[in-house]
Backbone as a ProteinNet text record, in pm:
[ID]
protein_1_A
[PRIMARY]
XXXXXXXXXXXXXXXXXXXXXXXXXXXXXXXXXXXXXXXXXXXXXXXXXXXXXXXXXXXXXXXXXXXXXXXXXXXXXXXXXXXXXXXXXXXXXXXXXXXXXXXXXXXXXXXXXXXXXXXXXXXXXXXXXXXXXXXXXXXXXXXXXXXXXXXXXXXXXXXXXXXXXXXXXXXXXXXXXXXXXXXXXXXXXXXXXXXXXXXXXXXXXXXXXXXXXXXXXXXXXXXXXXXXXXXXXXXXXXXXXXX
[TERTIARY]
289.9	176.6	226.3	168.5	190.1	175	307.9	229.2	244.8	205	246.2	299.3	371	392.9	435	487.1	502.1	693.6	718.9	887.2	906.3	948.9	969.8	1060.6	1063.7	1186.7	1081	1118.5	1028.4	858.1	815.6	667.7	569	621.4	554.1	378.3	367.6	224.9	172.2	194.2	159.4	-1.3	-66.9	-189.4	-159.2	-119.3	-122.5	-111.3	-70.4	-86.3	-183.2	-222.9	-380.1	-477.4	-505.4	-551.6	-581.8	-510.7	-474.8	-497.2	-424	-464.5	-597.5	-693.4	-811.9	-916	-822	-888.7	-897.5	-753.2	-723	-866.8	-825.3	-929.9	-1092.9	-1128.2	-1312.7	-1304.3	-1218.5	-1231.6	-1201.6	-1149.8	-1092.9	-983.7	-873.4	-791.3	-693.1	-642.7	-480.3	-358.5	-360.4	-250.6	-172.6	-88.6	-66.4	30.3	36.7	89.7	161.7	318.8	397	513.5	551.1	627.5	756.5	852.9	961.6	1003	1056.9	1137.4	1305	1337.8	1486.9	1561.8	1663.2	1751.2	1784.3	1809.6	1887.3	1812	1815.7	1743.5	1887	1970.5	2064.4	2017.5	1870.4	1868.1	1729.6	1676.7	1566.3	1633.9	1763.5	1726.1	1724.2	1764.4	1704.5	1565.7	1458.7	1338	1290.4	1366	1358.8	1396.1	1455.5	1489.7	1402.3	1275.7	1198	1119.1	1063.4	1017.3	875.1	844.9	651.8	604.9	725.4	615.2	564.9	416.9	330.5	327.3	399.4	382.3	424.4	456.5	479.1	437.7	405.1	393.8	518.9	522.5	641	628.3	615.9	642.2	768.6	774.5	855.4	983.9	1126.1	1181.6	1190.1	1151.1	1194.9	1128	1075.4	916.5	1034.1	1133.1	1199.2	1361.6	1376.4	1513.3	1505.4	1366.8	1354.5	1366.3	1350.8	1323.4	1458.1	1525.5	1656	1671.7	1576.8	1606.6	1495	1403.8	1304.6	1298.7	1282.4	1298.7	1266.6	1098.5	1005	946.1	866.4	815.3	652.2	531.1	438.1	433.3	408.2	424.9	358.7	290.9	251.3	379.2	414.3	531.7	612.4	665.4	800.7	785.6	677.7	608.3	622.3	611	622.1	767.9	837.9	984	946.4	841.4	838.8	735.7	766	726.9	609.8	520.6	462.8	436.7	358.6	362.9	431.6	453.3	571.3	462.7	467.8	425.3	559.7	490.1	593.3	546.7	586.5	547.5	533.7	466.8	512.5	630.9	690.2	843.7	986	905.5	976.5	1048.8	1039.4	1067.4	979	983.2	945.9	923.2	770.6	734.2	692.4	702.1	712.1	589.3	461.4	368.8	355.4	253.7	244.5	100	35.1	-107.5	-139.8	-49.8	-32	-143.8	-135	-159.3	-325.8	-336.4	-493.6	-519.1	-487	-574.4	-597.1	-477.8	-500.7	-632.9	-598.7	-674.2	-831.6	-883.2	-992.3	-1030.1	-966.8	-1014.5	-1018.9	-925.7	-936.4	-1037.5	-1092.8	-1195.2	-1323.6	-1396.1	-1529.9	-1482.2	-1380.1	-1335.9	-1315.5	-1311.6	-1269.6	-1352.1	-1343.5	-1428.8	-1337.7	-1455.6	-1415.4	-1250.7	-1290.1	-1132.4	-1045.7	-1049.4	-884.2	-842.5	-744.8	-656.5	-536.7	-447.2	-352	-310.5	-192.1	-156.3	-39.4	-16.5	137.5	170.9	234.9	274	401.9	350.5	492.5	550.2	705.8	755.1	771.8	908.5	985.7	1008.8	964.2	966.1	886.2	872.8	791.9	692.2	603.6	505.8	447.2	574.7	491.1	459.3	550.6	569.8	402.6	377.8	244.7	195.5	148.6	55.3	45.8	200.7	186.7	162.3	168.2	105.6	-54	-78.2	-290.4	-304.7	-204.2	-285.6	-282.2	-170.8	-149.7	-282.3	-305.9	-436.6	-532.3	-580.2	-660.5	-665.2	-561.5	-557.7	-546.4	-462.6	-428.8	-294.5	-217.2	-89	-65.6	64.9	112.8	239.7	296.5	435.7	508.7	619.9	670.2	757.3	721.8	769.3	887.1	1000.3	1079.2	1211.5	1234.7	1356.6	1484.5	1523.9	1617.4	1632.3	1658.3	1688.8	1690.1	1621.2	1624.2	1569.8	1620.8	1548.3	1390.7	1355.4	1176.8	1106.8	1213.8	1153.1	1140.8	961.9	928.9	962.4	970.1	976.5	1001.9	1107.7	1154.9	1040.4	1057.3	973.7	991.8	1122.9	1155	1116.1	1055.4	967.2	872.4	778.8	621.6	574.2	461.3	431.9	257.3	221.3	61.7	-13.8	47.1	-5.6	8.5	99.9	120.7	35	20.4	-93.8	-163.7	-229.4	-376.8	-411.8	-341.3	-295.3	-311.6	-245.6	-307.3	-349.4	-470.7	-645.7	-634.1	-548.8	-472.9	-366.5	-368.3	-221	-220	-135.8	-102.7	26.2	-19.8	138.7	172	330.6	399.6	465	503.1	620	555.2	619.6	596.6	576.9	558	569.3	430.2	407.1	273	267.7	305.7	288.7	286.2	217.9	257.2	322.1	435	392	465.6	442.1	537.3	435.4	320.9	188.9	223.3	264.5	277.8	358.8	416.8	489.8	382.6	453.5	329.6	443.7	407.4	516	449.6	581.2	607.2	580.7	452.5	421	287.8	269.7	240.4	56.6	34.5	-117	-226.9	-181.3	-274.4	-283.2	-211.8	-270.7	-398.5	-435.8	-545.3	-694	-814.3	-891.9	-999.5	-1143.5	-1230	-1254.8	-1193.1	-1195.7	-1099.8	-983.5	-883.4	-877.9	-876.2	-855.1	-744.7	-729.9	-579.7	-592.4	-489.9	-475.6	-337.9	-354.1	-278.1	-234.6	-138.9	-135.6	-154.4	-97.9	-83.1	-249.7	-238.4	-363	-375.1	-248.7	-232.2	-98.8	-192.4	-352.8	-468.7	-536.8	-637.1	-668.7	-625.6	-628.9	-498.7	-377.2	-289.7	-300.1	-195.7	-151.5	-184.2	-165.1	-147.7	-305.1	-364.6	-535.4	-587.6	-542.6	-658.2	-627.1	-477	-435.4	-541.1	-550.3	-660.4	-785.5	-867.2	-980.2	-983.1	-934.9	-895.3	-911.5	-874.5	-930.5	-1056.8	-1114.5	-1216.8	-1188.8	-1088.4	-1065.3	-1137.3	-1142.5	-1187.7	-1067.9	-1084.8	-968.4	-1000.8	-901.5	-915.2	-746.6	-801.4	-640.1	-622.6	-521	-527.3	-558	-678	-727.8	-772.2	-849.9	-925.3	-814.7	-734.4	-622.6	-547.2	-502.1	-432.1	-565.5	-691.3	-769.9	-760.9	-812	-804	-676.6	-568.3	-441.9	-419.5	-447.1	-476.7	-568.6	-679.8	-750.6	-695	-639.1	-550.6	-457.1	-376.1	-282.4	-315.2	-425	-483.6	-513.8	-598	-588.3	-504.7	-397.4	-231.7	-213.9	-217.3	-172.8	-232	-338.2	-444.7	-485.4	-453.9	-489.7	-399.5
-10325.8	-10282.7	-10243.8	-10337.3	-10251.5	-10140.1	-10060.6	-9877.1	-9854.1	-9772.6	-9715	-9528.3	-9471	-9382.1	-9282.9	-9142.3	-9005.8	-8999.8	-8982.9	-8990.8	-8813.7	-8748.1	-8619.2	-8574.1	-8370	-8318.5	-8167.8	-8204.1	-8071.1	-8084.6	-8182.3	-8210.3	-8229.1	-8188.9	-8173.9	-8154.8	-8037.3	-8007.2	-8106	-8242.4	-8314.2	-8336.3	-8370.3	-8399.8	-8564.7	-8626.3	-8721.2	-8818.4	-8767.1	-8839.6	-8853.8	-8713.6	-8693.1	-8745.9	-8780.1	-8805	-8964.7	-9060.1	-9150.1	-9200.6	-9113.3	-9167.1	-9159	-9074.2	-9069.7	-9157.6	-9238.9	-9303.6	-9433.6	-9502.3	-9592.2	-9639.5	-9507.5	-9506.5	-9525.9	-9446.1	-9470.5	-9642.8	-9667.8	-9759.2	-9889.1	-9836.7	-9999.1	-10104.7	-10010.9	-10111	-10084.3	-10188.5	-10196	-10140.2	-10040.2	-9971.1	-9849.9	-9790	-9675.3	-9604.5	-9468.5	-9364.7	-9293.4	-9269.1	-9260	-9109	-9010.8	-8924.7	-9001.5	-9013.6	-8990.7	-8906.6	-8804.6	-8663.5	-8690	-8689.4	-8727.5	-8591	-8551.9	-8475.7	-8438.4	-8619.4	-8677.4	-8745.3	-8807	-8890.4	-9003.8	-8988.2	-9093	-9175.8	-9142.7	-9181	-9302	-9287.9	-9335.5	-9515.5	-9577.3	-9680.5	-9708.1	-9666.1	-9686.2	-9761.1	-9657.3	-9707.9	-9821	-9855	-9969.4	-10067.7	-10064.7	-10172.3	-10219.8	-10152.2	-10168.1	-10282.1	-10362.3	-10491.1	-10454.1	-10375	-10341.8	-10235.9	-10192.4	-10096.5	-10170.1	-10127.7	-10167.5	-10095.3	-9944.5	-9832	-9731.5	-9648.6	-9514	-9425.4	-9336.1	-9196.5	-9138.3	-9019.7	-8940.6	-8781.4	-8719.7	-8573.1	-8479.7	-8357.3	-8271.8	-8262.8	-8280.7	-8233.6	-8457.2	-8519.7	-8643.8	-8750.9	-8698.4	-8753.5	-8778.8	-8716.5	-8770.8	-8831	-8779.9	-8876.1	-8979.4	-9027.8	-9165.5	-9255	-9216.3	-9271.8	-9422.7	-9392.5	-9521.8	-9600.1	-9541.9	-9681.8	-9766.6	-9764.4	-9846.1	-9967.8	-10095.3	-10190.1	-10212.7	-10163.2	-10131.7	-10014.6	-9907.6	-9839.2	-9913.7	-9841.4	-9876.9	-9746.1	-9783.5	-9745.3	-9603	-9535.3	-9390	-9295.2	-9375.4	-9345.9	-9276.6	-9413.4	-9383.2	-9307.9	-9296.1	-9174.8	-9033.6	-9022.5	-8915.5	-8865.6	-8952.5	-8938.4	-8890.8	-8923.1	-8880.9	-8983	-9023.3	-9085.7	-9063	-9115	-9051.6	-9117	-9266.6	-9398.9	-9513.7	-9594.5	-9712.2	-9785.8	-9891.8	-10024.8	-10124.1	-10208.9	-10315	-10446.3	-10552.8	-10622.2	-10739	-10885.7	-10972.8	-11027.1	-11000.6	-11093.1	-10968.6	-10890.1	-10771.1	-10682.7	-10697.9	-10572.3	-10431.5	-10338.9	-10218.8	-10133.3	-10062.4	-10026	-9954	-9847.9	-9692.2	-9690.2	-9536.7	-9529.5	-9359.5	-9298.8	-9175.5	-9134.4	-9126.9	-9058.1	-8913.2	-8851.7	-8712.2	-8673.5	-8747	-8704	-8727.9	-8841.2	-8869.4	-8777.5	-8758.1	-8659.8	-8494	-8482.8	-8340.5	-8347.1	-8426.2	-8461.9	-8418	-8514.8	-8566.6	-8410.6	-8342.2	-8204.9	-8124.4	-8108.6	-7957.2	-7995.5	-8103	-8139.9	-8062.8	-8034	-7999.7	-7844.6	-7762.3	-7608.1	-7608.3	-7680.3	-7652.4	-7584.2	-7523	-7464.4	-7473.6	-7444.8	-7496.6	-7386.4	-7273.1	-7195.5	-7189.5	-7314	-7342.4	-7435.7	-7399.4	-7496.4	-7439.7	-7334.2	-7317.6	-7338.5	-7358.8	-7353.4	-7277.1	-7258.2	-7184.9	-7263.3	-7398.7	-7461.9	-7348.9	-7297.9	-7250.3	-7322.7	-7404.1	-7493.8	-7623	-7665.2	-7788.1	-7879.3	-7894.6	-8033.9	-8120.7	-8280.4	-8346.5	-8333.5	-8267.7	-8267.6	-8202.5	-8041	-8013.3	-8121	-8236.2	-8324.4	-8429.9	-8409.2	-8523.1	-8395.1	-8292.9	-8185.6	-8172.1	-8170.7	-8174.7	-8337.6	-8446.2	-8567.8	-8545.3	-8463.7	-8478.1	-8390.7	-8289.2	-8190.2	-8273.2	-8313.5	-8357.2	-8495.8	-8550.3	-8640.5	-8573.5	-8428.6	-8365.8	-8273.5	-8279.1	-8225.2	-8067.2	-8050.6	-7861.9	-7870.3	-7757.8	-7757.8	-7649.5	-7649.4	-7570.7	-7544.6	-7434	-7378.1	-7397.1	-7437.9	-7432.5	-7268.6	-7259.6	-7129.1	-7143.5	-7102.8	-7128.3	-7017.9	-6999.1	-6926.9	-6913.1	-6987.7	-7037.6	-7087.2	-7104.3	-7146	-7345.1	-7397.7	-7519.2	-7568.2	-7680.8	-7768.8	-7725.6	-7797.1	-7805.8	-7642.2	-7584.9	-7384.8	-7271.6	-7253.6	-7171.6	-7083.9	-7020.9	-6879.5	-6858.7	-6770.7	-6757.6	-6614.3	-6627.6	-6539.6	-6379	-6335.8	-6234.2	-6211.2	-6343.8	-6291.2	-6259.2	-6337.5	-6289.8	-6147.1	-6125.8	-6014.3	-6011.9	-5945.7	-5934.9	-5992.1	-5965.9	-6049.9	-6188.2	-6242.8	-6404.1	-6415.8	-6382.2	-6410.5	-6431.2	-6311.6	-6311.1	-6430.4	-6455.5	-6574.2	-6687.1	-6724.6	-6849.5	-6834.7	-6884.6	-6893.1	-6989	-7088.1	-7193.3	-7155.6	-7125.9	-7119.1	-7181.6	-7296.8	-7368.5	-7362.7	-7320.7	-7297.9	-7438	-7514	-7629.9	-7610.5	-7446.3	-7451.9	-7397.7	-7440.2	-7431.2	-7280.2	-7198.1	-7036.3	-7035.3	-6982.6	-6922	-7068.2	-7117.3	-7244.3	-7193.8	-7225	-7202.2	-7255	-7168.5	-7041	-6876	-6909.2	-6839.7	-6749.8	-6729.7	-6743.4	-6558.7	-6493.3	-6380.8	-6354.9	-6487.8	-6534.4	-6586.5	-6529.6	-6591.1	-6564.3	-6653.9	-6646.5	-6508.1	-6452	-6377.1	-6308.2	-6311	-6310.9	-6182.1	-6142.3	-6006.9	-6072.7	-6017.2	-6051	-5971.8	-5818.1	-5751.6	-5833.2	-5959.2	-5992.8	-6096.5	-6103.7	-6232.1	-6174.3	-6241.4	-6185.4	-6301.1	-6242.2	-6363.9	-6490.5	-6497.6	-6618.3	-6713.2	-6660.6	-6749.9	-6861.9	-6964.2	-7089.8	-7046.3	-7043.9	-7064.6	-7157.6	-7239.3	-7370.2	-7385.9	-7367.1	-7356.5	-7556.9	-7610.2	-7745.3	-7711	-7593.4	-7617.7	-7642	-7667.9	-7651	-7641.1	-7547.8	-7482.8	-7388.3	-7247	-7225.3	-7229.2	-7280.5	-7295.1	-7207	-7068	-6966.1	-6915.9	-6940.2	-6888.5	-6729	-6640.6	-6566.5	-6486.7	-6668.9	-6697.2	-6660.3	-6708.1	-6769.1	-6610.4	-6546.7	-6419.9	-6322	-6318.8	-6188.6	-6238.3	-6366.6	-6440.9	-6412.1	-6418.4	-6347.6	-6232.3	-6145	-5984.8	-5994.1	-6017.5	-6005	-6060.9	-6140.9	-6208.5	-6372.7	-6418.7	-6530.7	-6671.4	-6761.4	-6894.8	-6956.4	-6987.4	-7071.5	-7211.3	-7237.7	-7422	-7414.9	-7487.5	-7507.2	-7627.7	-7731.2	-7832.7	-7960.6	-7920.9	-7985.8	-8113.1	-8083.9	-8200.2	-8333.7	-8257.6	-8311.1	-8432.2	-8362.4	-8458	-8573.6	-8525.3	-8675.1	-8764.5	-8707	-8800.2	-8893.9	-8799.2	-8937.2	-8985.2	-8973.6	-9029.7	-9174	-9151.7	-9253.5	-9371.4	-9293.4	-9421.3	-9471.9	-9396	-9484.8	-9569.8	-9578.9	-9686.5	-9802.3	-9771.5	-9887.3	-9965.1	-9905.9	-9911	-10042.7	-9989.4	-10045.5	-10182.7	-10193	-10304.9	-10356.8	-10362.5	-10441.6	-10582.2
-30148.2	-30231.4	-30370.9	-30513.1	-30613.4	-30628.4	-30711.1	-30715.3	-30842.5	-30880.7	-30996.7	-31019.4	-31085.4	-31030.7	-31173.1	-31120.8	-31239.8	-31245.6	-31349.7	-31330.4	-31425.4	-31296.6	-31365.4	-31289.7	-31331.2	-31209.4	-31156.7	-31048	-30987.2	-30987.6	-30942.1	-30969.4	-30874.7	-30774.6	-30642.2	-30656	-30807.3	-30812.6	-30904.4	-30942.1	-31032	-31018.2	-31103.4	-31114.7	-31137.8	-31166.6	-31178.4	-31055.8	-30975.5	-30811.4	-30769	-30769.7	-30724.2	-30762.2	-30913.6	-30988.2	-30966.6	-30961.1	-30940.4	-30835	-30685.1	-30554.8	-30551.1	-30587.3	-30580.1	-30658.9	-30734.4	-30861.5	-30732.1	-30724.9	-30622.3	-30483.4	-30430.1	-30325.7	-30325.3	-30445.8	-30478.8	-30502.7	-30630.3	-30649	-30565	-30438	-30368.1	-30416.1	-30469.5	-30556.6	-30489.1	-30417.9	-30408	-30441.9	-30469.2	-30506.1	-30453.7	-30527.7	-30433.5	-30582.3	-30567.9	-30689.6	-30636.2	-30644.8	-30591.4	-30718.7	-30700.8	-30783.9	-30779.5	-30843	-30852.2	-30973.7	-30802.4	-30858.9	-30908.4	-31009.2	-31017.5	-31089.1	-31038	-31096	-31276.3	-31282.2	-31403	-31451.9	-31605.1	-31618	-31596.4	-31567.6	-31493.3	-31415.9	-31348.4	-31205.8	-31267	-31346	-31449.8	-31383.3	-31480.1	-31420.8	-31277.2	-31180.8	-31070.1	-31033.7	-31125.9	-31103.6	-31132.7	-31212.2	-31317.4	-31265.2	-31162.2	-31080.1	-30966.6	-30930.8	-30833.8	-30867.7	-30810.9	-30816.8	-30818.8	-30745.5	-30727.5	-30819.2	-30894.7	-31007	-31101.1	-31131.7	-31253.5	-31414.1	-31365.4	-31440.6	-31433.7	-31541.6	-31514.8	-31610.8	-31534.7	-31678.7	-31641.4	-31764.8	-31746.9	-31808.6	-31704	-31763.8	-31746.8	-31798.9	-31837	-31701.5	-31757.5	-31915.8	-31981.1	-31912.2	-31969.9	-32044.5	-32155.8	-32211.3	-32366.8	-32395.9	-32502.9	-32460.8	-32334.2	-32256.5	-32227.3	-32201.4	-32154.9	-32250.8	-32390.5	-32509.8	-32494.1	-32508.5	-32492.5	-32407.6	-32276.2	-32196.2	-32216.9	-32314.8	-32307.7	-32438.6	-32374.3	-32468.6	-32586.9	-32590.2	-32682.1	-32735.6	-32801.2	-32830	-32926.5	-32886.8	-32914.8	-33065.5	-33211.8	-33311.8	-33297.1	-33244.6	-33187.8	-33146.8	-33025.3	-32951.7	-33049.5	-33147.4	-33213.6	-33302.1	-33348.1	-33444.7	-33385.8	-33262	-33264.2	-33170.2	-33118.9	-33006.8	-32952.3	-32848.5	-32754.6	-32649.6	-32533.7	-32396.1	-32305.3	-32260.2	-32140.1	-32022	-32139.9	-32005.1	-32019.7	-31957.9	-31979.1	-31892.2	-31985.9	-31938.9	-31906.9	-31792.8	-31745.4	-31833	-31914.9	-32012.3	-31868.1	-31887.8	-31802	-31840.5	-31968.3	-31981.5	-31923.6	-31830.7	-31752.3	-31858.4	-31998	-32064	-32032.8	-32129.1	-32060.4	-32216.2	-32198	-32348.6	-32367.6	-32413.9	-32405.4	-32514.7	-32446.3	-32537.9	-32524	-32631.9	-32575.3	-32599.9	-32483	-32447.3	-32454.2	-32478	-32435.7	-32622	-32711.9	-32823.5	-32853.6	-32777.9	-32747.1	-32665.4	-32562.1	-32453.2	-32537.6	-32577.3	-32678.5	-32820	-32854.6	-33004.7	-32943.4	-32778.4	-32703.2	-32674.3	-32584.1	-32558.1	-32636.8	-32773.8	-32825.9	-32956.4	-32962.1	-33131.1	-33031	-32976.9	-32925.3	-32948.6	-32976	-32960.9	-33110.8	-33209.7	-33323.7	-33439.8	-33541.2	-33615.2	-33782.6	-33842.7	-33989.4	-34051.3	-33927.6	-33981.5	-33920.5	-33835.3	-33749.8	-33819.7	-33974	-34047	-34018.3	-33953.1	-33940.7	-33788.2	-33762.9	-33601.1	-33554.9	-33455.2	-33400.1	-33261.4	-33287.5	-33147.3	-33106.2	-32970.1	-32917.5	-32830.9	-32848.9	-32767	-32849.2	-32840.5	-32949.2	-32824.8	-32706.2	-32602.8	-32660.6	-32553.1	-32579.2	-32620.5	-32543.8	-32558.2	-32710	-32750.3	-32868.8	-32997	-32955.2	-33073.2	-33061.3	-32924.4	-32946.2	-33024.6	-32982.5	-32991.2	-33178	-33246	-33394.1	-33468.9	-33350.3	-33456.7	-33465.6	-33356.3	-33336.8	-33432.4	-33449.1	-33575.5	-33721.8	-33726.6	-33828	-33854.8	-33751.4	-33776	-33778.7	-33741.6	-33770.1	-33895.9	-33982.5	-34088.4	-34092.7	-33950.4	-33940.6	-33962.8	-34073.7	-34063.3	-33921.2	-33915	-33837.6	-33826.2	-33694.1	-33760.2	-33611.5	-33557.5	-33443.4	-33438.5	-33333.4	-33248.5	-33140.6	-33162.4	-33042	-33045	-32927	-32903.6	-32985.6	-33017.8	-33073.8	-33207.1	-33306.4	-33412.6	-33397.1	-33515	-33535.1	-33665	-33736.9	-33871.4	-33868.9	-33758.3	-33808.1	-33771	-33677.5	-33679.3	-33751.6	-33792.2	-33906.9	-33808.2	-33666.1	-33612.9	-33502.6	-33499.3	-33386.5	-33290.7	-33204.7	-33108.7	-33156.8	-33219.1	-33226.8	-33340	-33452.8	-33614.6	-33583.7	-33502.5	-33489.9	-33482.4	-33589.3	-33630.2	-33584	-33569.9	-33551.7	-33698.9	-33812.9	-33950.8	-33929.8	-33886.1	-33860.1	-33732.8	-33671.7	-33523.5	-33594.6	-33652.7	-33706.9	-33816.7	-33909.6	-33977.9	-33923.5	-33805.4	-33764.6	-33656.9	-33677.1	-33557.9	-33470.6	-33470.3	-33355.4	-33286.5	-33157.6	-33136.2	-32998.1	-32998	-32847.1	-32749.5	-32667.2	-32561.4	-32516.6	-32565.2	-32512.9	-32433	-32379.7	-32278.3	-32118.1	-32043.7	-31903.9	-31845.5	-31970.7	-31920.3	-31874.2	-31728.5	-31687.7	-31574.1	-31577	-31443.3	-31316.5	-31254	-31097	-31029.8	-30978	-30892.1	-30995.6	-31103.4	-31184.2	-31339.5	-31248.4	-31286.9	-31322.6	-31360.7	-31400.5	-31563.6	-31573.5	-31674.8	-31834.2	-31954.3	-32095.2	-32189.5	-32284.1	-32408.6	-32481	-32517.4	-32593.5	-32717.5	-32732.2	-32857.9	-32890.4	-33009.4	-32983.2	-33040.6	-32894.4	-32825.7	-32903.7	-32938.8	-33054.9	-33155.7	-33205.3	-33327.8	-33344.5	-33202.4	-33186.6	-33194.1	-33226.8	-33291.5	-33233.7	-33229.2	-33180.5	-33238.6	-33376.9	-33440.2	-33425.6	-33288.7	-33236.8	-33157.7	-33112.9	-33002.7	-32979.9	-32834.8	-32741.6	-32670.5	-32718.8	-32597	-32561.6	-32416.1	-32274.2	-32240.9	-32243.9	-32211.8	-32042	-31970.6	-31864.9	-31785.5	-31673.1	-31583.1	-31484.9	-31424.1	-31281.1	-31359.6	-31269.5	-31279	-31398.4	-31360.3	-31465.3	-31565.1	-31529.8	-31624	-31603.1	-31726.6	-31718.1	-31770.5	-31769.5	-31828.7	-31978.4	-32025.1	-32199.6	-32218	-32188.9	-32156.6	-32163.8	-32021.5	-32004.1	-32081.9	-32146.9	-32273.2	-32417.9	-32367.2	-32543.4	-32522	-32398.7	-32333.3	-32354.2	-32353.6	-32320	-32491.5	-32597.2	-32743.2	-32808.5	-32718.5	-32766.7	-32822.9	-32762	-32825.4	-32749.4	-32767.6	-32714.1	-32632.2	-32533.3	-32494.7	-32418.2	-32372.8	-32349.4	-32242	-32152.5	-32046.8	-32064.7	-31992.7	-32062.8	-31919.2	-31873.5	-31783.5	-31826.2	-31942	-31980.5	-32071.8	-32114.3	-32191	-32082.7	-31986.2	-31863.4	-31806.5	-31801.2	-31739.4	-31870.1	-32007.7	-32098.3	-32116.5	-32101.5	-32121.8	-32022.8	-31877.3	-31747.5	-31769	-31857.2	-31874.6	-31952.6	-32070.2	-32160.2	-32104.1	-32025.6	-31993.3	-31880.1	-31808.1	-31737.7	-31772.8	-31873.4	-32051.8	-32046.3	-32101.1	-32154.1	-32013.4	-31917.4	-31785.5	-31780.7	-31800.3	-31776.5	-31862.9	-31992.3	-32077.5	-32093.4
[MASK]
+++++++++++++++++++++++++++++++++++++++++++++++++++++++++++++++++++++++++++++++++++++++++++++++++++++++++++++++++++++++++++++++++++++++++++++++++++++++++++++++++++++++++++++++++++++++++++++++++++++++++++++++++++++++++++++++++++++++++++++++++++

């Protein structure tokens, strides 16, 4: 049976199986959606060697590791370095695209308001990189947030001040803090400075209300998990698949 399948590490709770097997089944289609959990991305070509895959998405940590083993990149992709679904070409090359920036763009434009021009992505993974091409097509600047020191980092966790919260009325969590089962966990950042004229958007969506989410509730803020984000790039990359 063709399958198509998720190439990550630790993903047991994927939505994308589910998502999928259930897509499979209503619809009566032949297929089957399959995880591969790999250690390494060492183990990547492996998969690549399977004769019955049609596809893959790819989530966290290997959405910018995968980047080299793939023949092609679709001009999105390379725009932003970073991976999500891989198409199998029929001349058996292999072509890396990234949905993750549509599905974001798709859910968070219906939450937006004329005074969300600033942002605070917290988290320099894959994913924050789709998350700053959609702003940037949406015409919001914004500032990356991360632990550590780096080129493109306006702030480290230990600058943030309640004036810079309040300052920017966007702020999106990229990192895996608050996931389940680890759901007691929220980035770091000082929560008095958020105000009802704030959007918080959570990429995660288990649990549906993280951490991040109910301290932004608890001020009056708007929030958004990133439920709707994962069906939308679920959908494109079906597209992607079948076109």
């Amino acid at each position: 049976m063709p399958k198509f399948g998720l190439v990550g590490k630790n993903i047991a709770y994927s939505f994308s199986r589910a998502h999928f097997t259930s897509k499979f089944e209503q619809e009566k289609l032949p297929y089957s959606y399959v995880n591969f959990d790999i250690d390494s991305i060492a183990e990547f070509p492996e998969i690549l060697k399977l004769n019955d895959v049609r596809g893959l998405n790819v989530t966290i940590p290997y959405k910018e590791q995968v980047v080299p083993y793939l023949d092609t990149l679709h001009k999105t992709a390379s725009d932003i370095g970073a991976v999500n679904t891989i198409k199998f070409l029929k001349s058996g090359k292999t072509k890396g695209y990234n949905t993750d920036y549509y599905g974001f763009k798709k859910s968070i434009q219906p939450f937006l308001k004329s005074h969300h021009q600033k942002a605070l992505i917290l988290g320099t993974g894959g994913a924050s990189k789709a998350i700053a091409y959609a702003l940037k097509t949406l015409g919001i600047s914004f500032n990356y947030v991360s632990r550590t020191p780096h080129p493109k980092v306006t702030y480290l966790y230990t600058d943030l001040t309640e004036h810079i919260i309040t300052n920017h009325p966007l702020i999106i969590n990229c990192t895996p803090l608050g996931t389940h089962p680890n759901v007691n966990q929220c980035p770091d950042i000082p929560y008095d400075g958020i105000t009802p004229d704030h959007l918080l958007y959570d990429l995660i969506y288990n649990p549906i209300q993280t951490k991040f989410l109910i301290c932004g509730e608890l001020k009056g803020a708007t929030t958004c998990n990133g439920a709707k984000m994962l069906e939308y790039q679920a959908e494109k990359a079906w597209q992607i698949w079948n076109k």
